[in-house]
C-alpha positions as CSV (number, residue, x, y, z in Angstrom):
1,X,-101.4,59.9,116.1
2,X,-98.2,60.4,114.2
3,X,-94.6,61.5,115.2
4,X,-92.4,63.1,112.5
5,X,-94.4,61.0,110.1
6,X,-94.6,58.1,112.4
7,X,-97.9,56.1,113.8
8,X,-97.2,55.6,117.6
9,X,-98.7,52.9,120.0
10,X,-98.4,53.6,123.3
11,X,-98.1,50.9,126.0
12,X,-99.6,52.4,129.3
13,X,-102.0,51.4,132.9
14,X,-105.7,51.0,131.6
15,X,-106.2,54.6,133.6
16,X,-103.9,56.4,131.5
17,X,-105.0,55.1,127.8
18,X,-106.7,57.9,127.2
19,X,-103.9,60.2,128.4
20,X,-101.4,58.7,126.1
21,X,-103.5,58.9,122.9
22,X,-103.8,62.6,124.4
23,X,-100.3,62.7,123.5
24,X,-100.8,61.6,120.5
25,X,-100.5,58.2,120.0
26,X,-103.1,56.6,117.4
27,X,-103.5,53.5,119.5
28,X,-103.3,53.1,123.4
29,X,-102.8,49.1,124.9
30,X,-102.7,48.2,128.3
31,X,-99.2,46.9,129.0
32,X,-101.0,44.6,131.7
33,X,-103.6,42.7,129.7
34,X,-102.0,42.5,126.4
35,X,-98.6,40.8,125.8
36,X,-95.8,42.0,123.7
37,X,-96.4,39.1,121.2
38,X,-100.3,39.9,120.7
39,X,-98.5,43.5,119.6
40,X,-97.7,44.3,115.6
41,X,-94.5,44.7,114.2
42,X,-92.5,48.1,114.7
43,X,-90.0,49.9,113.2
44,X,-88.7,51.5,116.4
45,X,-89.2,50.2,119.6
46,X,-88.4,52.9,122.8
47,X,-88.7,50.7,125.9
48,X,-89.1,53.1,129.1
49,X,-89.3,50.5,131.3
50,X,-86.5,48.0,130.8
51,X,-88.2,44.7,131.7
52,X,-88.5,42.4,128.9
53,X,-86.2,43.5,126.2
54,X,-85.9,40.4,124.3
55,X,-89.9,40.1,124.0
56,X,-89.8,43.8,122.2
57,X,-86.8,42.9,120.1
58,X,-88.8,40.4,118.8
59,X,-91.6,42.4,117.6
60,X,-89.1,44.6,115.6
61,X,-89.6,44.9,111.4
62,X,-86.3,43.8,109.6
63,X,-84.1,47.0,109.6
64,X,-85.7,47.8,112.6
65,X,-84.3,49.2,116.0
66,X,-84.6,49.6,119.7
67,X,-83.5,52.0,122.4
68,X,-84.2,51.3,125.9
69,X,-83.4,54.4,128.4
70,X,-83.6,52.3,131.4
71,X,-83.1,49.2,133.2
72,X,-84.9,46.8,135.3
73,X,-83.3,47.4,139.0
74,X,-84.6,43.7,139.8
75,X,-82.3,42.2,136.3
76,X,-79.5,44.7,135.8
77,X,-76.8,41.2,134.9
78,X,-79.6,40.2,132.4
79,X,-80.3,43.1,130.7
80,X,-76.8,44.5,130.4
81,X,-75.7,40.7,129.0
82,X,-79.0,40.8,126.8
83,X,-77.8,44.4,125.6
84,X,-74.0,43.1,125.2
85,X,-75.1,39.5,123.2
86,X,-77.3,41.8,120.9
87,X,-74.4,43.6,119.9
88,X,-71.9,40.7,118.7
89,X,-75.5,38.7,117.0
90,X,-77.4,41.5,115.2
91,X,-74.8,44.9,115.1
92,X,-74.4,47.6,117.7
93,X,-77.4,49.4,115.7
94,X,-80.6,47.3,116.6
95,X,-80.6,47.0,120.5
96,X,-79.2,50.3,122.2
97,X,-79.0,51.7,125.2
98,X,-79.8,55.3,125.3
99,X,-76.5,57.4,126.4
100,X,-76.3,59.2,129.6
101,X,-73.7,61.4,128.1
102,X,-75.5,62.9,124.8
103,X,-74.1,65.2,122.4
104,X,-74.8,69.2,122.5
105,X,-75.7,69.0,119.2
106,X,-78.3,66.8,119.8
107,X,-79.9,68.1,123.5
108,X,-79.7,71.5,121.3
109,X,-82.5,69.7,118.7
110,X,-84.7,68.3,121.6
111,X,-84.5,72.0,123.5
112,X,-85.2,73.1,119.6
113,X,-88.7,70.9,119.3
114,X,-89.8,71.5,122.6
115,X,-89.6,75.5,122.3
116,X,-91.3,75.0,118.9
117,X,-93.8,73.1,120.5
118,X,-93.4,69.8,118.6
119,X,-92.0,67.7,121.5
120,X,-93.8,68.5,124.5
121,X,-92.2,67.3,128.2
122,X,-95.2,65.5,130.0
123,X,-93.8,66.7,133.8
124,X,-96.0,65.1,136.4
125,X,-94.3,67.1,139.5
126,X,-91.6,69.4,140.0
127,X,-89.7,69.0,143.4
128,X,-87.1,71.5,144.9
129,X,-84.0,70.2,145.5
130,X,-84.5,69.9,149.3
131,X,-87.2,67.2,148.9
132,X,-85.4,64.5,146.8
133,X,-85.9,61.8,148.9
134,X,-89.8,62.8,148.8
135,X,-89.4,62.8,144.8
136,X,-87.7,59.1,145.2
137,X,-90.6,57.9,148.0
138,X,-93.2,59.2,145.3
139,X,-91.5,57.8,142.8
140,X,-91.1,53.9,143.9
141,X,-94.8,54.2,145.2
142,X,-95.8,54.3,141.1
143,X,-98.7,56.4,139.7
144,X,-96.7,58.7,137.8
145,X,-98.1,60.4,134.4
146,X,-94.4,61.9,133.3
147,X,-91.7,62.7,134.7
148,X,-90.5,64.1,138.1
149,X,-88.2,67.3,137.9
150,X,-85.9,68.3,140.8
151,X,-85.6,71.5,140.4
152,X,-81.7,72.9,141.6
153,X,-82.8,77.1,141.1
154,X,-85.6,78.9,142.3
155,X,-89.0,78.7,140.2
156,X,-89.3,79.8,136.8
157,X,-92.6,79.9,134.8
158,X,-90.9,79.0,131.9
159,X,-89.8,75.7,133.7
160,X,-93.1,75.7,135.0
161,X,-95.4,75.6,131.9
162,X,-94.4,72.0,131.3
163,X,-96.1,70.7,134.5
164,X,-99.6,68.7,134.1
């Protein structure tokens, strides 16, 4: 599969390989049986999960960056000192940490590619407000495909279209 011109691999559970080349991705490994050094060498690296940021760097092409969008609850002094020493050794360009506080501009080109139907939201569940601690139970017990929504407004089948 390709992404604005990019070939993606997808790092997933063995049961959902075949859902992410569904998305789109032209290969599908199993994050569990196949470690990051057995993995080719990428131009971008998005880490999702946040647990082993220096083995990822690693497999980076020259010129090549890294955004993670989350960090490992277990090695939060690691990972923001990892983060922090990649800065001052290779530039603030090649390891970042993806910005809870983004620019209009650029939330107005995501909403622009999802309405398109070029970026599509994978939602796995959409909770109303009143059951975020189920949404937070759910989510520490794994087995997500997506994301979890909470929703703060009453239903809307345009919000709803997204769900799997």
């Amino acid at each position: 599969g390709r992404a604005r011109g990019a070939e993606v691999t997808g790092l997933a559970r063995a049961a959902n390989l075949d859902f992410v080349r569904e998305l789109g991705a032209l290969e599908a490994v199993d994050h569990r049986t196949v470690k990051p050094a057995d993995l080719d060498r990428f131009d971008v690296v998005l880490d999702t999960v946040g647990t082993d940021l220096p083995a990822y760097r690693a497999l980076l092409r020259p010129g090549g960056r890294m955004v993670t969008i989350t960090v490992d609850p277990a090695r939060i002094a690691a990972t923001v000192g990892y983060l922090a020493a990649s800065a001052v050794l290779h530039g603030r360009g090649r390891v970042r940490a993806f910005s809870g506080n983004p620019k209009r501009a650029l939330l107005d080109d995501v909403a622009r590619h999802v309405t398109d139907g070029t970026l599509r939201p994978v939602v796995d569940t959409v909770f109303p407000l009143e059951e975020t601690a189920a949404a937070h139970r759910a989510l520490e017990a794994g087995g997500v495909r997506g994301k979890f929504v909470v929703r703060v407004g009453p239903p809307t089948a345009e919000a709803d279209q997204y769900c799997l």
